[in-house]
N, C-alpha and C positions, 0 to 999 in steps of 0.2 A: 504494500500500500504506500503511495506517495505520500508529500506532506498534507494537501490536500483534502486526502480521504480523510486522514487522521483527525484534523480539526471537528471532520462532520459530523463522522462515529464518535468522536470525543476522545474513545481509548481503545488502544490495542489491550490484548490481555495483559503484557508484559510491562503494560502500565498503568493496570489497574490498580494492582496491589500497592503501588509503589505512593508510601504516605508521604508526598510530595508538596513540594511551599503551596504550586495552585492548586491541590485539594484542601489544602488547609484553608485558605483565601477564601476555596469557594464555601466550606465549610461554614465560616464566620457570614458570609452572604448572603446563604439559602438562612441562617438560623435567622438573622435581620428578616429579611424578606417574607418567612414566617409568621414575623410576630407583628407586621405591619400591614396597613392599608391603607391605600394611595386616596386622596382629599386633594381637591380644588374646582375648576371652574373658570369662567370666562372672566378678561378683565379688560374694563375699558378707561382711555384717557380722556377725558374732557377738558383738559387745560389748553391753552390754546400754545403754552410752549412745547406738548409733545416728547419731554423727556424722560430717561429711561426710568424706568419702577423701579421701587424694592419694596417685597412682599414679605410680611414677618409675619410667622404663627409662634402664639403664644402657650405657656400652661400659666397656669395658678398653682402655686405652692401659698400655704397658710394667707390668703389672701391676697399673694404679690404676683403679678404678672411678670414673666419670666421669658426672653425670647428663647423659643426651642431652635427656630432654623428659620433662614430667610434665604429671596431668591434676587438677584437683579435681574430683572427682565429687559434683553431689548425693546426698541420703542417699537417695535411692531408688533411683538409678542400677543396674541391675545386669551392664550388659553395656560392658567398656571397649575402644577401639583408638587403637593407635599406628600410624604412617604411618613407616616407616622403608629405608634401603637394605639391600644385601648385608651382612653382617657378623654379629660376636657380642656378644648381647646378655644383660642381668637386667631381671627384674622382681620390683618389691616396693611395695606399698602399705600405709600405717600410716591409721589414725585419730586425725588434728590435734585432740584434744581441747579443748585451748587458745586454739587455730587461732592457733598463732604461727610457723606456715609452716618447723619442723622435727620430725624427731623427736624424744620425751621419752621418759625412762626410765618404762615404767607403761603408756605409751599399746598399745593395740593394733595389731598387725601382722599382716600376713600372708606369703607367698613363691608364685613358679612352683617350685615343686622345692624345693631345701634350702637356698640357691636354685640351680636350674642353668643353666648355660649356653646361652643360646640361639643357636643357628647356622642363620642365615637365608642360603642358596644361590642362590634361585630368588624371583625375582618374577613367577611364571605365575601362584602360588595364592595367597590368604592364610594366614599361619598363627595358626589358631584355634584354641578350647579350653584357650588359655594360663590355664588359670583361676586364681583367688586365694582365699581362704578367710582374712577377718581375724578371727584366734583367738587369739594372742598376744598374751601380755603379756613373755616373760621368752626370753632368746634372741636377743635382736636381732643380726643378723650386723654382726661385725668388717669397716669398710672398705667401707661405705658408707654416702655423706654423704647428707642429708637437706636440707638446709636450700636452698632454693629463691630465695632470696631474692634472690640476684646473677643466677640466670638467668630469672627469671622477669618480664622485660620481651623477653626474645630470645626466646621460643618460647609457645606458644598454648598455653589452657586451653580443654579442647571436652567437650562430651558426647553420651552416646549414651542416646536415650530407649528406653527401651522397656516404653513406660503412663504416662510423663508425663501427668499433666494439666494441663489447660492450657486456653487460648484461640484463639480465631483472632483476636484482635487483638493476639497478643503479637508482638514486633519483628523475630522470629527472619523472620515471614512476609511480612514487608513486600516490594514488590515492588523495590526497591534491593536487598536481600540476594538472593532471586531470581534477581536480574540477576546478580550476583556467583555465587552455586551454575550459574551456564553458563556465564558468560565466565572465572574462577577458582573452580576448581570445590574445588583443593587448600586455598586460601587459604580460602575459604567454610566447609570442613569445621572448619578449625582457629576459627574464627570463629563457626560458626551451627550447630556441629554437625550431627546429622543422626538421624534413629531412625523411629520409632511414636510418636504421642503422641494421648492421649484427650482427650475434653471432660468425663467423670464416671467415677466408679473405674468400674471393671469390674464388671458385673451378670450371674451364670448365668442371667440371665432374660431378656436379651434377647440378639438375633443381633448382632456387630457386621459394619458392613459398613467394609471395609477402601479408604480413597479415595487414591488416585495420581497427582497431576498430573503435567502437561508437562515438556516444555522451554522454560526460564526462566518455570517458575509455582512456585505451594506452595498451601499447606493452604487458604488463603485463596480460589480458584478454585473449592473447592467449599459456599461460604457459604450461596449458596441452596437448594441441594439438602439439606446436610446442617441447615437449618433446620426445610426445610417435608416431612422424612419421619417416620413415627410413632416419634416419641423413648419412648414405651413398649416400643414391640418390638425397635425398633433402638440401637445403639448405635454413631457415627462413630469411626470411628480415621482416621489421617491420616499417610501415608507422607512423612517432610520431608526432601528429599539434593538436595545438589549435584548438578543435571542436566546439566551438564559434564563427569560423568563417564564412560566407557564402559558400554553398558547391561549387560553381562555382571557388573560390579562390583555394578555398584547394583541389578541382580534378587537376585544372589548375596548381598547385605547384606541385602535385604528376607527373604527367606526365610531369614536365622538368625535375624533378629527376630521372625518369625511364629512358628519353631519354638520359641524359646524361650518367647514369650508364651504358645504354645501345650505347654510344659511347664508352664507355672506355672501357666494357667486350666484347660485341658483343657476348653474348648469343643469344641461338637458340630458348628457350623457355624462356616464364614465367608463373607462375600460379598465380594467386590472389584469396583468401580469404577475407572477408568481414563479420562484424558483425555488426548488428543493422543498425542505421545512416552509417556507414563504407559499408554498400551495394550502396546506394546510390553515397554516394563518388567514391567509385570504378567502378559503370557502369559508369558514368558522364566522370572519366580516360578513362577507358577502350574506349567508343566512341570516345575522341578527337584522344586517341592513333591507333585507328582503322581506322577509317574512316576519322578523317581530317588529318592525316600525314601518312596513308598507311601504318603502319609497320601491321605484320606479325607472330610478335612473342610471342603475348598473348592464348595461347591454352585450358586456362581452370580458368572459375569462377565460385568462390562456394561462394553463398549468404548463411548467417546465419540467421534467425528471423531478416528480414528486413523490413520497413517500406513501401515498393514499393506504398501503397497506401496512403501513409500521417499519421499523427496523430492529429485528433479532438482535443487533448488536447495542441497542439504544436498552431494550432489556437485562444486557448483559452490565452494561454499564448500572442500571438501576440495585440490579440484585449484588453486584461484587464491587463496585469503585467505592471509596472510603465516606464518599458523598455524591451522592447524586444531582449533578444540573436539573434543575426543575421540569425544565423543558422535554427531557429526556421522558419522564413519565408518561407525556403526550404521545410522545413515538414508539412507544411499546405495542407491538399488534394486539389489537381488541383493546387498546386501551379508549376509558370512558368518551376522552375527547374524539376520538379518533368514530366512534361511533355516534357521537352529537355532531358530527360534522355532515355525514351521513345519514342524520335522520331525516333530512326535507331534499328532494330533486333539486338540481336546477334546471333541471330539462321541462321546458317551455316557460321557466321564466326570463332566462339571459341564453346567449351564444357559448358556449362553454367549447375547446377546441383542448385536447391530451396530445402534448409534445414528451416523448420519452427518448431517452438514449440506452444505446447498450455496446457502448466499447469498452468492455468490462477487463480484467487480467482474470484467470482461472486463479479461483481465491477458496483453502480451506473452509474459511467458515461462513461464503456466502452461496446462494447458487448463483444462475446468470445475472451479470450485474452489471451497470456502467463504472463499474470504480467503488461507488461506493452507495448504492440503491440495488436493490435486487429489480429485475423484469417483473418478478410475480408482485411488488410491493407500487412499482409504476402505474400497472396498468390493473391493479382489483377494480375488478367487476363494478362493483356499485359508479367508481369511478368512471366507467365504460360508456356503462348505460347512460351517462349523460352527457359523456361527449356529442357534438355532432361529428367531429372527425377526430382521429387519431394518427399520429406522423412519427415514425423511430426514425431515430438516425445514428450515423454509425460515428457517433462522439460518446466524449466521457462525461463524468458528472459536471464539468466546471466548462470545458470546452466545445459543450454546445452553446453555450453565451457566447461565444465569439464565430460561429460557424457561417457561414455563406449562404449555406444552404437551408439554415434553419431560419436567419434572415430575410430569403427568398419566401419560403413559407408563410412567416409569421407577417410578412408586408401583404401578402395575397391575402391573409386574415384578415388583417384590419382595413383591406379596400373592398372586403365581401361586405363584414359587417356595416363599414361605413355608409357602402349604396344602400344598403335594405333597410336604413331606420330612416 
């Protein structure tokens, strides 16, 4: 197995056992990750200077408000989250006019509530909609501090994109951070954050097509494709998260981003792309987007060499590695996710089209495979039944993102879909 494979299966056996610094890391990660759940919501500026936010959530110890973690938000930034335990919490974010890292008398404010109290019980769900609205100047509440300055070497500044633009050579996507979004997936978030991010504002004149990578990939995996497709018609968006983390979190973060992005534009289409693990991800979107909120405007998914049947070795990793990546649970065959993903068609609601590869090496512990997907896991059944077409080609798992031929294909795709809607 190349380096490649490695990353994707997570472990050879011979490095399963091995109680290694990033098992330990990841170890410290998954137990964080655990005992947390993700809190925030949308945030707006209404000051007519437009500068950047800082977002502070509070606790109360024996009556004093206390900053637990703050975030500075780019000025475009609209959607913020905190990562926090069981407990009660505040939020409030001001705009650092100054930018001398507190509040001033003058500066704009905003609150959750008047502020109120937040009483977080449960870490089954997140809790969203915590929204903020900075429109204040006068009011600022009595008894709490602002000034950032002592704790902010102890806690992480992150953001949440949602129409960033940007590049695919910015650092975020490097494959070292990558590697850090699977193996620390917690640690990544606070570090390389995570969202939607474009390559050109946003145009009502072209479709964007929405691209998903792996496990331990990013934006960057899809360089070739999103070069060589008609940048007139189309427009790349680019799903960037720690793929460490359980797929149920990271579909359910994707589809608030869509929705909201999809408040603000009110596009008629979108199309999603998906590679490896990132298939998964995206049917998981795509169903909550489809069928539990009704919308309408998903017309076309293309799965790359996706796992739709699990991976035997993602199991292995579960039952023997010192600690198990989150994520990895998901890709267990028969695992829960794996059959919620599974449980509504998409056939006759979107264009659904199965791109698989199979230029495998004759490998011990897998059967036919591209490298590092079996045949039988590409192409299960259920999967089948909803394609309208299915296309192999004779690449590896990594090297059909760059192939000509798959290029050829997936552009004949998107000019089928695009005449028929």
């Amino acid at each position: 197995m190349n380096k490649r494979i490695l990353q994707f299966v997570g472990i050879l056996l011979a490095v399963i056992f091995l109680n290694s610094c990033m098992f330990r890391k990841l170890k410290e990660d998954v137990k964080a990750l655990e005992s947390r759940v993700g809190i925030g919501g949308e945030i707006t500026n209404q000051s007519p200077n437009k500068q950047p936010l800082t977002i502070l959530i509070y606790t109360e110890i024996e009556g004093k408000k206390n900053i637990r973690d703050f975030k500075i938000m780019d000025k475009d930034d609209e959607i913020y989250m905190f990562t926090v335990p069981k407990g009660l919490y505040y939020i409030l974010a001001f705009e650092d006019a100054n930018s001398n890292l507190v509040y001033d008398a003058g500066e704009y404010f905003g609150l959750v509530g008047k502020p109120d109290r937040i009483s977080i019980t449960s870490l089954n769900k997140p809790v969203a909609n915590m929204n903020i609205k900075v429109a204040r100047t006068d009011g600022f509440p009595k008894g709490f501090p602002t000034d950032i300055t002592n704790v902010k070497a102890l806690i992480g500044v992150s953001n949440i994109a949602t129409g960033t633009i940007t590049t695919l050579d910015n650092e975020i996507f490097s494959e070292e951070n990558a590697k850090m979004g699977f193996w620390q997936p917690l640690t990544s978030l606070y570090t390389n954050g995570a969202g939607v991010y474009f390559l050109e504002a946003y145009d009502p004149k072209k479709i964007p097509i929405l691209f998903v990578h792996g496990a331990s990939g990013s934006p960057r995996n899809f360089q070739f494709i999103a070069e060589n497709i008609d940048r007139s018609r189309f427009q790349p968006w680019f799903y960037h998260y720690p793929s460490g983390f359980p797929l149920e979190k990271i579909n359910r973060f994707l589809n608030y981003l869509i929705t909201h992005l999809h408040d603000e534009y009110q596009f008629k289409q979108l199309y999603v792309t998906a590679h490896s693990m990132g298939g998964l991800v995206a049917r998981g979107f795509i169903l909550k987007n489809v069928y539990d909120d009704g919308n309408d405007y998903i017309k076309l998914f293309v799965s790359i060499s996706s796992p739709f049947g699990g991976l035997k070795t993602a199991k292995k990793g579960v039952d023997s590695a010192p600690e198990a990546i989150p994520s990895w649970h998901d890709v267990v065959p028969g695992s829960p996710y794996i059959k919620k993903i599974f449980s509504k068609p998409l056939n006759g609601k979107i264009d659904y089209y199965l791109l698989f590869s199979h230029k495998g090496d004759c490998s011990f512990f897998m059967d036919n495979n591209d490298g590092a997907v079996t045949l039988r896991s590409q192409l299960d059944l259920r999967a089948q039944k909803d394609a309208i077409s299915k296309w192999g080609f004779d690449e590896g798992h990594v090297t059909i993102l760059s192939s000509q031929d798959v290029l050829g294909i997936y552009n004949d795709i998107l000019e089928k879909t695009g005449s028929s809607k």
